[in-house]
TORPAZA-666894 format. One record per residue: residue in three letters; chain; x negated, y, z negated of N, C-alpha, C in turn. Coordinates in Angstrom, 1 decimal, decimal comma. Atoms other than C-alpha are relative to their C-alpha. Last residue first. Layout:
N
<"ala" "A" <X Y Z> <X Y Z> <X Y Z>>
...
END
This chain:
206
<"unk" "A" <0,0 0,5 -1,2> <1,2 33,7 -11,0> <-0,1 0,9 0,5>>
<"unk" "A" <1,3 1,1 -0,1> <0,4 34,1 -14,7> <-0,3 0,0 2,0>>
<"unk" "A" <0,8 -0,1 0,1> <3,1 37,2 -14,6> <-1,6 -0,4 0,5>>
<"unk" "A" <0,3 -0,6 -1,0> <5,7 35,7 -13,5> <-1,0 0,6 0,4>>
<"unk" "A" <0,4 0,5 -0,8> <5,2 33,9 -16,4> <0,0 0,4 1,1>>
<"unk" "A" <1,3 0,1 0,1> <5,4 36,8 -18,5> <-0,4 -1,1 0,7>>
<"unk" "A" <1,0 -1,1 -0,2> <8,3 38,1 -17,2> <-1,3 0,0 0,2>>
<"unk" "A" <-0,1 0,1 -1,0> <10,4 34,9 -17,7> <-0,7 1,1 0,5>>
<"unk" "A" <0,8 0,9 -0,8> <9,1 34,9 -21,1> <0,2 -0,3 1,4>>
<"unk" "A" <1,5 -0,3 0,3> <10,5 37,9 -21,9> <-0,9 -0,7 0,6>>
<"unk" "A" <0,1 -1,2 -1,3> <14,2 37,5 -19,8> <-2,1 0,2 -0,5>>
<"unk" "A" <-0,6 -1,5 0,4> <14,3 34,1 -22,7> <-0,4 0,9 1,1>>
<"unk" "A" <0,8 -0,8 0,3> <13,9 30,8 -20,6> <0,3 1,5 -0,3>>
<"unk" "A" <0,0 -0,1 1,4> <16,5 28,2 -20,5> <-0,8 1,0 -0,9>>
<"unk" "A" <-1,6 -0,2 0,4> <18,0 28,6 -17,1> <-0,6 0,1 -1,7>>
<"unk" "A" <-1,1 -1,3 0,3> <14,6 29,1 -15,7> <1,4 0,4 -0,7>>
<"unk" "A" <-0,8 -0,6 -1,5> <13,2 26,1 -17,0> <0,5 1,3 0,2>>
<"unk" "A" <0,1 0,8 -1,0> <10,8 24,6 -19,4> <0,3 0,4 1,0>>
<"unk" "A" <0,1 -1,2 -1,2> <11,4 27,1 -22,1> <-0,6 -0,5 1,3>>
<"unk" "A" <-1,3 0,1 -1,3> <12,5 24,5 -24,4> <0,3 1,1 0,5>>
<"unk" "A" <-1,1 -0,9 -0,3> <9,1 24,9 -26,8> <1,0 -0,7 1,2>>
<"unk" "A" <-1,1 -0,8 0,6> <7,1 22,4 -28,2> <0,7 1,0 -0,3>>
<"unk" "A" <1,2 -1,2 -0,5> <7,0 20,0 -25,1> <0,5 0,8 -1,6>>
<"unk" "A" <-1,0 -1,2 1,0> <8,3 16,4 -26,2> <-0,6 1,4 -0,1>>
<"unk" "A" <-0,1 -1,2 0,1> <7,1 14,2 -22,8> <0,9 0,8 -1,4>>
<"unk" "A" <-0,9 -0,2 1,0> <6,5 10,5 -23,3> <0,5 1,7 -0,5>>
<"unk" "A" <-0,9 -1,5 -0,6> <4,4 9,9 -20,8> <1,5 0,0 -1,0>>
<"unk" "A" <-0,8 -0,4 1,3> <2,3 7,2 -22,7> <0,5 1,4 0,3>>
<"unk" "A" <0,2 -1,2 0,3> <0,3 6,4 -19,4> <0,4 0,8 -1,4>>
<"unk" "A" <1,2 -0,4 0,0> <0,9 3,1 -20,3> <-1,0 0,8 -0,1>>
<"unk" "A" <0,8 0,2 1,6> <4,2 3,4 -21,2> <-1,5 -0,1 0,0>>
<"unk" "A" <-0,5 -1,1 1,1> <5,2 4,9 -17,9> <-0,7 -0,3 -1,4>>
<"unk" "A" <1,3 -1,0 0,0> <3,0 2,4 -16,3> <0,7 1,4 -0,8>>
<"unk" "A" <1,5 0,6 0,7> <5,0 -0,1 -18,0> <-0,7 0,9 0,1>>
<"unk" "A" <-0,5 -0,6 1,4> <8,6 1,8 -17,2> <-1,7 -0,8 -0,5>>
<"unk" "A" <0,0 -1,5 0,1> <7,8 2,0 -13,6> <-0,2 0,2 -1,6>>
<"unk" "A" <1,4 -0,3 0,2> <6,8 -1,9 -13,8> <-0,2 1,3 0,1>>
<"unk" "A" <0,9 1,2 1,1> <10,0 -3,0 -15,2> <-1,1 0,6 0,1>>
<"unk" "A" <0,2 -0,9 1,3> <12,1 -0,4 -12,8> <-0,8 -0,6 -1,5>>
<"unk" "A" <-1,2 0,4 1,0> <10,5 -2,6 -9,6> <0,0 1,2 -1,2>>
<"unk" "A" <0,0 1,5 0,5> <7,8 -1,9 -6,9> <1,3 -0,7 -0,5>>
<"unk" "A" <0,7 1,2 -0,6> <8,0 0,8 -4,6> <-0,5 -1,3 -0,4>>
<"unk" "A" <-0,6 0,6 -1,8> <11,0 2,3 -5,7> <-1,0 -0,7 0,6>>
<"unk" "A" <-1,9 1,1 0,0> <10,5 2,1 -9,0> <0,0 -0,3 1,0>>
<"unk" "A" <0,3 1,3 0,4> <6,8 4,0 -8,7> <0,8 -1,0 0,0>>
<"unk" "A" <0,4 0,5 -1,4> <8,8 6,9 -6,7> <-0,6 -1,5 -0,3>>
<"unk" "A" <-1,0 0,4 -0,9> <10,5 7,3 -9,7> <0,0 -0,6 1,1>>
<"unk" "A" <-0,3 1,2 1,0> <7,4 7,4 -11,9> <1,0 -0,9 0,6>>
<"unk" "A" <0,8 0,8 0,1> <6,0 9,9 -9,3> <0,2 -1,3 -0,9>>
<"unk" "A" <0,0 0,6 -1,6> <8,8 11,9 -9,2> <-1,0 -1,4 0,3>>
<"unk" "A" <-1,5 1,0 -0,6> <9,1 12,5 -12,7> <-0,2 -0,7 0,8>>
<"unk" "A" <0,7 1,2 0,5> <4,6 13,2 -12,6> <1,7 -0,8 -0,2>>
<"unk" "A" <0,5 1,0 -1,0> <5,8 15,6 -10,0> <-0,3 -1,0 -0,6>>
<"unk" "A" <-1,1 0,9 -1,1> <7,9 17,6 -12,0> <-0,7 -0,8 0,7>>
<"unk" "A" <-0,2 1,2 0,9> <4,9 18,7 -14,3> <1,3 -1,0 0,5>>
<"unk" "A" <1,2 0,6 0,5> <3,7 21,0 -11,1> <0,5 -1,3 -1,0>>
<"unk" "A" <0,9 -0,7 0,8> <7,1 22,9 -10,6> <-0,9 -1,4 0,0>>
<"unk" "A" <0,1 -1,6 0,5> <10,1 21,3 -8,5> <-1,7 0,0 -0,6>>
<"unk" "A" <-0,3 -0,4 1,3> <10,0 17,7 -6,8> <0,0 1,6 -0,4>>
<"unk" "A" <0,8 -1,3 0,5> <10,8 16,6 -3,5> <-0,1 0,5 -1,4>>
<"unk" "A" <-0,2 -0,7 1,7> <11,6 13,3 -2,4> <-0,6 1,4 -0,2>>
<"unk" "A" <0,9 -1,1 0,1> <12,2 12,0 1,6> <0,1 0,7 -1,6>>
<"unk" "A" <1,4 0,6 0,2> <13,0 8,0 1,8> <-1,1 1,8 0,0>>
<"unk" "A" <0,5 0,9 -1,2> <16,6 8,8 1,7> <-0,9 -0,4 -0,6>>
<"unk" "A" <-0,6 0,0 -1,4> <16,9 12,1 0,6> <-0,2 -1,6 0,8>>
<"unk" "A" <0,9 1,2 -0,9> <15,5 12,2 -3,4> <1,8 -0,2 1,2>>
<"unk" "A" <-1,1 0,4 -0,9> <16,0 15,1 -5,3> <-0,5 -0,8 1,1>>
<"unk" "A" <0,3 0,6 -1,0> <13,6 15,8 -8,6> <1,3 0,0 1,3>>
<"unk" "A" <1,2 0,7 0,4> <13,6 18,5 -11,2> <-0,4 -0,7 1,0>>
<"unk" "A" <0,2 2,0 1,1> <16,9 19,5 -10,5> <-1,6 0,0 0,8>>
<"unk" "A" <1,4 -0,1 1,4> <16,5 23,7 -9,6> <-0,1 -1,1 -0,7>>
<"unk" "A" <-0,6 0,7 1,1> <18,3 23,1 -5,8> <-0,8 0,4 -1,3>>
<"unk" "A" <0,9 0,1 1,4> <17,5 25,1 -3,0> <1,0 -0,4 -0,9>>
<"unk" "A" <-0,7 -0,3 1,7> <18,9 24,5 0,4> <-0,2 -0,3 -1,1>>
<"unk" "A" <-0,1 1,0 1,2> <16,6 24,8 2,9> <1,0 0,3 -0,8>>
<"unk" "A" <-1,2 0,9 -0,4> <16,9 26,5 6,2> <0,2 -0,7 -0,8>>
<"unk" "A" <0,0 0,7 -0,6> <13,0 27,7 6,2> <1,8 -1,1 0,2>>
<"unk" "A" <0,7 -0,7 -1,1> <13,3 31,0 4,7> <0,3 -1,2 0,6>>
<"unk" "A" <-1,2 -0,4 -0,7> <15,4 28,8 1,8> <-0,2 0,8 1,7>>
<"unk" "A" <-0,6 1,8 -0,5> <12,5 27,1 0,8> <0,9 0,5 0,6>>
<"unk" "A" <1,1 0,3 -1,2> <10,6 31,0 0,6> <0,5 -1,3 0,7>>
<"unk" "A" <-0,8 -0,7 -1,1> <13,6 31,9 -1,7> <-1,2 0,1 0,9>>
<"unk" "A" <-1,2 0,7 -0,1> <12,9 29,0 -4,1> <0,5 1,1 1,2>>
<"unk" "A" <-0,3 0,1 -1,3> <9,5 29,7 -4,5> <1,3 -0,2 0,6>>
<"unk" "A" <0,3 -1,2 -0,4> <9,3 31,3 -8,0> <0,4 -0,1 1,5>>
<"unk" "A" <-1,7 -1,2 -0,2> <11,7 28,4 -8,9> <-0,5 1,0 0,2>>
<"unk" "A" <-0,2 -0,7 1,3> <9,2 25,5 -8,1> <1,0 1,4 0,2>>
<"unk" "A" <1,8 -1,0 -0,3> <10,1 23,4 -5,4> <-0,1 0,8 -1,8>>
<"unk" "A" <0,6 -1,0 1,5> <13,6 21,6 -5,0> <-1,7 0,2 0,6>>
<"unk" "A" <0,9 0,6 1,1> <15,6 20,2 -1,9> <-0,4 0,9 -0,9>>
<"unk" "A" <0,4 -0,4 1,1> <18,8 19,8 0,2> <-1,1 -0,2 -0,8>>
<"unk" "A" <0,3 0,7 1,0> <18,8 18,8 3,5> <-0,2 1,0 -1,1>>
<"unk" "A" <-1,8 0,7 0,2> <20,2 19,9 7,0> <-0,6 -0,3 -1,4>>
<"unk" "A" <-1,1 -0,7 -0,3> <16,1 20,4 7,6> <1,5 -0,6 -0,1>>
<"unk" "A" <-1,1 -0,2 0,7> <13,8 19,2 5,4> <1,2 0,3 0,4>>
<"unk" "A" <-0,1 1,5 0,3> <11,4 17,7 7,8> <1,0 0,4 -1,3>>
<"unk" "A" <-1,2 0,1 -1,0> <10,9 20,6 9,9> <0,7 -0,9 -0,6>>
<"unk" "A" <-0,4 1,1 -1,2> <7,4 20,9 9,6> <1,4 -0,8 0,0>>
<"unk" "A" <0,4 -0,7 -0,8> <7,7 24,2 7,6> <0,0 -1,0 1,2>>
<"unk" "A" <-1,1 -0,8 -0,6> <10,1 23,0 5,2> <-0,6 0,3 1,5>>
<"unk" "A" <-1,8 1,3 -0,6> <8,0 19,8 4,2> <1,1 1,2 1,1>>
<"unk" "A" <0,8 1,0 -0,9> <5,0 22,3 3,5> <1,0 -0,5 1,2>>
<"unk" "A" <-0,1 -1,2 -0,9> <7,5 24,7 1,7> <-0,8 -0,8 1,2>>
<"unk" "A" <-1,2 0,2 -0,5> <8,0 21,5 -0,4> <0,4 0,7 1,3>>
<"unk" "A" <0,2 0,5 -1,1> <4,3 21,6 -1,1> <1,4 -0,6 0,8>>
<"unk" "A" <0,2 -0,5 -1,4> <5,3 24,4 -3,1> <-0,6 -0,7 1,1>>
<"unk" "A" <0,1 -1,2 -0,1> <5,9 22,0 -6,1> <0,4 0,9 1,3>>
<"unk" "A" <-0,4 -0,3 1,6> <5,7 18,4 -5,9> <-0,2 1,8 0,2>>
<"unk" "A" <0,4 -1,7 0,0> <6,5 16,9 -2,1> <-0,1 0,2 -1,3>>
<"unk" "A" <0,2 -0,5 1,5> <7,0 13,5 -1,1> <-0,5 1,4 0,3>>
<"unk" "A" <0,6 -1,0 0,0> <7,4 11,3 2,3> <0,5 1,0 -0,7>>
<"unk" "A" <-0,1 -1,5 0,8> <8,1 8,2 1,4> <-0,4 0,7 1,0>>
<"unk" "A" <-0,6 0,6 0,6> <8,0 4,7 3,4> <0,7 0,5 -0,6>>
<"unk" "A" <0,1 0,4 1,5> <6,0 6,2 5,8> <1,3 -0,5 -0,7>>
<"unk" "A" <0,7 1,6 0,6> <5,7 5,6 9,9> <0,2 0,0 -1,4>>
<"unk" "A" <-0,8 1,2 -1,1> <7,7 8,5 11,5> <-0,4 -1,1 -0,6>>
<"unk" "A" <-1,3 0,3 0,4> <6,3 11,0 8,6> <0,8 -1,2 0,1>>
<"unk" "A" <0,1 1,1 0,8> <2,7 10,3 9,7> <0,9 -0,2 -0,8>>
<"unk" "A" <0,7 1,2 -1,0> <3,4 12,0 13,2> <0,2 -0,7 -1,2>>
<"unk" "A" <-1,4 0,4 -0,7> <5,6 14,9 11,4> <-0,6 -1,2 0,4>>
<"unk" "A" <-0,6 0,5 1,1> <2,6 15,4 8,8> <1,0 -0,3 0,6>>
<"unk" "A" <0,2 1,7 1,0> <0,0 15,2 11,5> <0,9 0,1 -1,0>>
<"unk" "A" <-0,1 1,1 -1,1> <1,7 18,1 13,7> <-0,4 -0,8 -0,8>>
<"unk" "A" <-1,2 0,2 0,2> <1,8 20,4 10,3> <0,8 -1,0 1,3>>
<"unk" "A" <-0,6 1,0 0,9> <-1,8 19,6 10,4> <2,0 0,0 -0,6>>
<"unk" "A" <0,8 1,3 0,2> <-2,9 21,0 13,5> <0,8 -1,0 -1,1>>
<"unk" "A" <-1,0 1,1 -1,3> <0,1 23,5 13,7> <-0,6 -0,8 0,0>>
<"unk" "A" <1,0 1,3 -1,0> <-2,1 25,2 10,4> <0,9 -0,9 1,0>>
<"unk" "A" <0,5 -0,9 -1,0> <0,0 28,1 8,7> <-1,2 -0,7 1,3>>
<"unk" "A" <-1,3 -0,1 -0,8> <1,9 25,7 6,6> <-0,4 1,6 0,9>>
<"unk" "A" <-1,1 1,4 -0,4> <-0,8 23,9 5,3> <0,8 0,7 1,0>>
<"unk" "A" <1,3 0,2 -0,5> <-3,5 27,4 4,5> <0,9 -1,0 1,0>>
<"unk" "A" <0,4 -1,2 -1,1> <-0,4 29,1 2,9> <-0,6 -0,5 0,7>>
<"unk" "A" <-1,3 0,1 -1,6> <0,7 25,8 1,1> <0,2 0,8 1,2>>
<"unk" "A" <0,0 0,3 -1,4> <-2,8 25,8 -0,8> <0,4 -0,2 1,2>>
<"unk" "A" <0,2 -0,9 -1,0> <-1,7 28,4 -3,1> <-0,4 -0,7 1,1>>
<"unk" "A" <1,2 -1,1 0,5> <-0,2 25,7 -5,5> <-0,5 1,1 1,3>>
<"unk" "A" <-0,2 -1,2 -0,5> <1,6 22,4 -3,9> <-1,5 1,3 -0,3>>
<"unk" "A" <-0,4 -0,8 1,1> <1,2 19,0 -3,3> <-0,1 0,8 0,3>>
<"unk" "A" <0,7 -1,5 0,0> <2,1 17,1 -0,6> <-0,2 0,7 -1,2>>
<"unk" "A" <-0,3 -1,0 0,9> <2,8 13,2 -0,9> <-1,0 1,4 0,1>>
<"unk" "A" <0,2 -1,2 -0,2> <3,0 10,8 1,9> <0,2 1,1 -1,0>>
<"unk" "A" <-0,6 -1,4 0,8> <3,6 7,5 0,9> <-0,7 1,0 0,1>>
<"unk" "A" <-0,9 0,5 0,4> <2,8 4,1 3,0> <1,1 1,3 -0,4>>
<"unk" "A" <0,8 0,1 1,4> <0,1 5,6 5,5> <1,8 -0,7 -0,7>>
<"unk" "A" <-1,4 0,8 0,6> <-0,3 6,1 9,0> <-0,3 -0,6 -1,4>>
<"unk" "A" <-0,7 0,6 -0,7> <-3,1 7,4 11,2> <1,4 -0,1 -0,6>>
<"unk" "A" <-0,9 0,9 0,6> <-5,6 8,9 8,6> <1,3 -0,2 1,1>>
<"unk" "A" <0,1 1,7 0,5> <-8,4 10,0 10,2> <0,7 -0,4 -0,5>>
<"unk" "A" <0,0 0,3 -1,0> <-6,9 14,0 11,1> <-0,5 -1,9 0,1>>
<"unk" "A" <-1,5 0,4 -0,1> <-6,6 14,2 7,2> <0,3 -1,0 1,2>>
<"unk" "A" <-1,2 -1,0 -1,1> <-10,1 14,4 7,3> <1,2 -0,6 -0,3>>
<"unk" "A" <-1,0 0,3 -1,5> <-11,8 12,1 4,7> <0,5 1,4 0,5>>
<"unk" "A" <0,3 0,7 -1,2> <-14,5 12,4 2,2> <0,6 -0,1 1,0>>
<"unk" "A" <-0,9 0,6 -1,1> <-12,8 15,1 -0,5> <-1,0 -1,0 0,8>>
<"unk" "A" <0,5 0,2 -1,2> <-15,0 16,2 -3,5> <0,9 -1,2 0,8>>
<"unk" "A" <-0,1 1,7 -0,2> <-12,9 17,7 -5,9> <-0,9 -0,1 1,4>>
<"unk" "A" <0,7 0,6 -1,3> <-13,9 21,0 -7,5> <0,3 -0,9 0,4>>
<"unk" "A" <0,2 1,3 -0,1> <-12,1 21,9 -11,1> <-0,1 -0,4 1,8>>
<"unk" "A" <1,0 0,6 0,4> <-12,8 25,2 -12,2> <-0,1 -1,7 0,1>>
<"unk" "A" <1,3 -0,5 -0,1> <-11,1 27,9 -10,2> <-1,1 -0,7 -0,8>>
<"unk" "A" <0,8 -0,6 1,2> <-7,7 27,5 -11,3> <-1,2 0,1 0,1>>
<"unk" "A" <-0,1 -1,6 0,0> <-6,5 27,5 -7,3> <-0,4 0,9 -2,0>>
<"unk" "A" <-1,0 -0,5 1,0> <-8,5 24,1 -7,6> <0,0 1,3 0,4>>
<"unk" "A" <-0,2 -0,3 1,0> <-11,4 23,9 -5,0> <1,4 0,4 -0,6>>
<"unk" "A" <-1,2 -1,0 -0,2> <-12,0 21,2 -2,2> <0,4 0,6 -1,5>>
<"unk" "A" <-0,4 -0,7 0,8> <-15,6 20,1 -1,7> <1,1 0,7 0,2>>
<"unk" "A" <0,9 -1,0 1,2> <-16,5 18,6 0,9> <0,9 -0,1 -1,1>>
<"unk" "A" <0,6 0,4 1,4> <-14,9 16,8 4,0> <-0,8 0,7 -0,6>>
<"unk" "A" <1,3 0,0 -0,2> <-13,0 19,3 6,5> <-0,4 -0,9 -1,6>>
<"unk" "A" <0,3 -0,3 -2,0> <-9,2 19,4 6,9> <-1,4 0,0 -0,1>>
<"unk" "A" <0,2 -1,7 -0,4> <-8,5 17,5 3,8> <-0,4 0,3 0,9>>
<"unk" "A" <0,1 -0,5 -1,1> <-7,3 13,9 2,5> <-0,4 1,7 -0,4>>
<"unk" "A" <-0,2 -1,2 0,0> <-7,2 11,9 -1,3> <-0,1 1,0 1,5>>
<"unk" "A" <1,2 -1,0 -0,4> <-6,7 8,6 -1,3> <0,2 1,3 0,4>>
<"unk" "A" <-0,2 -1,0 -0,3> <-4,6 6,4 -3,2> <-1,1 0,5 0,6>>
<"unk" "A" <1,6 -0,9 -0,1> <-4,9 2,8 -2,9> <0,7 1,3 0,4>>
<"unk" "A" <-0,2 -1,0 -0,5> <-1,4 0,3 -4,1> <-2,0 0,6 0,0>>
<"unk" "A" <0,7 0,0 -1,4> <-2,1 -3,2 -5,0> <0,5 1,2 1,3>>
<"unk" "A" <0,5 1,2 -0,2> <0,1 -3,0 -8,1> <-0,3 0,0 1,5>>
<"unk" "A" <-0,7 0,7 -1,1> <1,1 0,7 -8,9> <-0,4 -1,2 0,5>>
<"unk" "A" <-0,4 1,6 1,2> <-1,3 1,8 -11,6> <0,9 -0,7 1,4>>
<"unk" "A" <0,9 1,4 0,4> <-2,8 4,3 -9,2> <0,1 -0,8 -0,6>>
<"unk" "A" <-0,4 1,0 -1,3> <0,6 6,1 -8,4> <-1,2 -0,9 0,0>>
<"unk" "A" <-0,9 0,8 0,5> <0,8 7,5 -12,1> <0,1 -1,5 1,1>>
<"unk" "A" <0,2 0,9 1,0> <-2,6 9,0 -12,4> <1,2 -1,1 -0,5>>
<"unk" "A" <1,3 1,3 -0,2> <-2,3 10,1 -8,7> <0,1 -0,7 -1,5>>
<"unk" "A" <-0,6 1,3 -1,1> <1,1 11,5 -9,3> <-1,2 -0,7 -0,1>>
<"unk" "A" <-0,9 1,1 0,8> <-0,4 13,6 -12,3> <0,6 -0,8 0,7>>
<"unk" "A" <0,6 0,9 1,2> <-3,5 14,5 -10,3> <1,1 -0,3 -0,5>>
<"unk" "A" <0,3 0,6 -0,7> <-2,0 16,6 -7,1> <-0,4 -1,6 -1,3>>
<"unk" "A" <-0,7 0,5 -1,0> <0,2 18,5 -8,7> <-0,5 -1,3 1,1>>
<"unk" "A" <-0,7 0,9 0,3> <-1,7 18,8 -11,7> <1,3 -0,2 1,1>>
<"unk" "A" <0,5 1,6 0,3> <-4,5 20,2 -10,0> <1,1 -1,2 -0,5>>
<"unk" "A" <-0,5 -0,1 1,4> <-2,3 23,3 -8,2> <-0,7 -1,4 -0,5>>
<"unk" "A" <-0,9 1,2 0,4> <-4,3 23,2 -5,0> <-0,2 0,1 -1,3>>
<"unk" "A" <-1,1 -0,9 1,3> <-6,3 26,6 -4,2> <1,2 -0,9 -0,1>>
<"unk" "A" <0,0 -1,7 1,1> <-8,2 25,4 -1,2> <0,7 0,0 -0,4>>
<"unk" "A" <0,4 -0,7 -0,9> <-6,4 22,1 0,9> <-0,6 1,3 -1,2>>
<"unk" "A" <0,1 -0,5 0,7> <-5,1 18,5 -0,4> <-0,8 1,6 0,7>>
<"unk" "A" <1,1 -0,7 -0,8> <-4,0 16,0 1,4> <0,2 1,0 -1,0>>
<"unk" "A" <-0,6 -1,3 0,8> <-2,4 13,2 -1,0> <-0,9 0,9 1,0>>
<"unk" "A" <0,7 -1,2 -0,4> <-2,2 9,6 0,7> <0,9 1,3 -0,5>>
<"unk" "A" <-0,6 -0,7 0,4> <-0,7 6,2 -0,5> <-1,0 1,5 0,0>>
<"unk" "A" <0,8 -0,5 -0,5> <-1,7 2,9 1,4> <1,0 2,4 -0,6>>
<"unk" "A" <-0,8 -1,2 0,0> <0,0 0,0 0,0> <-0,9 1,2 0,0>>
END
């Protein structure tokens, strides 16, 4: 099972990393990581470097297609090169995923269209530029196309998506495994629950 994350400058880490730490347990599943030139691909936090080996353009066909998001969606969805390979390796996957603003990815190549999905809620009227209809649930799953909201949404998606490609037995093992047992200690998670202050100040961060 052949499960690909492309990744490009200024990728949100935990968009790309908490699927991976959930999709590597997966039983005879291989993630691997893509980019438009091998090197060094840097976090939009500016301190975690990944070294890539592959082009995207080398990868042919894959099981599960997951985008992440973060500032790298400008670079993605301004490249016809690679918004041509995400339609091509669409036709053949099993999935094709999105966590954050890699939804705007999805939108740009076309692959959301008529369809309802999520992203994070600063982007929610950039998903809609593209014909999308925005939702603020966590995850929404089309078939065989998933999208998740915000950065910590992906590691949902990623448990969910785990079900689907094995069984709910071994979603809920690597669940335990990982010990994702999320109790945050505040319930300012979402826009609907966040006081006008803190909704300020994260606007803020970004």
């Amino acid at each position: 099972m052949d499960i690909v994350i492309p990744i490009f400058d200024r990728f949100e880490p935990l968009d790309a990393i908490g699927p991976y730490e959930i999709l590597a347990y997966v039983p005879g599943a291989t993630v691997r990581f893509v980019t438009a030139e091998p090197g060094l691909v840097q976090d939009v936090l500016g301190s975690l470097p990944v070294h890539v080996p592959t082009r995207y353009s080398e990868v042919e066909a894959c099981d599960v297609l997951l985008i992440p998001g973060g500032g790298s969606f400008l670079a993605m969805v301004d490249d016809p090169d690679f918004l041509d390979w995400v339609r091509r390796i669409h036709a053949g996957t099993r999935f094709t995923t999105s966590v954050c603003t890699g939804a705007l990815v999805l939108g740009a190549a076309g692959l959301l269209d008529g369809l309802t999905a999520t992203t994070h809620w600063d982007a929610a009227a950039q998903l809609k530029s593209y014909g999308v209809d925005y939702t603020s649930e966590r995850v929404v799953r089309h078939d065989r196309v998933i999208t998740s909201a915000g950065v910590s949404s992906g590691i949902d998606m990623a448990v969910q998506l785990a079900a689907l490609l094995t069984d709910d037995v071994t979603a809920q093992a690597i669940q335990l495994y990982t010990e994702y047992d999320p109790q945050p200690p505040f319930d300012t998670g979402s826009v609907a629950k966040a006081p006008a202050e803190v909704l300020a100040r994260a606007r803020a961060l970004g």
